[in-house]
N, C-alpha and C positions, 0 to 999 in steps of 0.2 A: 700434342705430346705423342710421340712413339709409343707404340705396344708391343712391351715384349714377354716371351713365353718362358717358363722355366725349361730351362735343359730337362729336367727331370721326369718332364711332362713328354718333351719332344721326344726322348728316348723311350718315352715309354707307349708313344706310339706308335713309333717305327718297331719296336717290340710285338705290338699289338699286332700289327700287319706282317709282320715276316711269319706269326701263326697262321695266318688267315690265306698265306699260301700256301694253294691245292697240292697234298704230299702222292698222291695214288695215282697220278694223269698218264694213261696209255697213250697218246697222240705224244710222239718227239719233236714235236714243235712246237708243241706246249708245254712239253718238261722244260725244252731252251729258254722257253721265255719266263716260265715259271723261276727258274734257276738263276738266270739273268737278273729277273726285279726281285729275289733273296740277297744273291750279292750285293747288286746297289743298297741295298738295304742295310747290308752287315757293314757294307766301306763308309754309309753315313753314319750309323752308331758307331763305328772306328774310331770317325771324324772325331764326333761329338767327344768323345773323352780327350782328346788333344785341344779343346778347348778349357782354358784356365780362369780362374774368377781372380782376381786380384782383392786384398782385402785391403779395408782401409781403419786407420784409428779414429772412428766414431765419435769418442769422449774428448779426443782430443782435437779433431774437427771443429764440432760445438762450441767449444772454451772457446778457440780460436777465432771462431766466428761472431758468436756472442759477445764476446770484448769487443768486435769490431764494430757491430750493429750498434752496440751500448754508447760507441762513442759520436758516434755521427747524431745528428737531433731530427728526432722522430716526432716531437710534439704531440707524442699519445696515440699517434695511429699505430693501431698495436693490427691492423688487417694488412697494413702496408708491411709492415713487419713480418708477419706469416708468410706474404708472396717471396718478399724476398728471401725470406730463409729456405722456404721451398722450392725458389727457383735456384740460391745455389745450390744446395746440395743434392738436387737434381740434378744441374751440369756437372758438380761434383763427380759423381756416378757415372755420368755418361763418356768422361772425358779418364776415369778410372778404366772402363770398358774399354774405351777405345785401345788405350796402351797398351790393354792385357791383350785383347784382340791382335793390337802390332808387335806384342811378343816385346815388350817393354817392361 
């Protein structure tokens, strides 16, 4: 399974690090470069907020999925049950992400 990180976290790193560059540096080629990796910095937090979470109806998800699972015959394996519910709504998720990602 993919691992993925909260935006919230990711910008709060890049946060972290745009402190953590040297503001006092007499050498001009070290301000350049200083200045240079703040920019990158601020044009990826930029990014980060141009990216959109799409939301999805949860309750209604469920219902929908649970009548489906209800109807198919399970013969009590109630583990087999668990996989597949958590594998769809895992792809569920991911296939939500993808869209919002292509701006869908």
């Amino acid at each position: 399974m993919a691992q993925y990180i909260p935006k919230a976290t990711v910008a709060a790193e890049i946060k972290r690090r745009i402190k953590e560059i040297p503001k006092n540096e007499t050498d001009k080629r070290l301000r350049a470069v200083y200045g240079n990796e703040a920019f990158v910095l601020m044009e990826l937090l930029s990014f980060l907020d141009t990216i959109k979470v799409k939301e999805v109806d949860l309750k209604k998800e469920i219902q929908m999925f649970s009548m489906g699972l209800a109807m198919k015959e399970n013969n009590g394996d109630w583990e087999k049950d668990i996989a597949v519910t958590a594998k769809h709504f895992f792809e569920l998720g991911m296939a939500v992400s993808n869209k919002a990602q292509k701006g869908e």
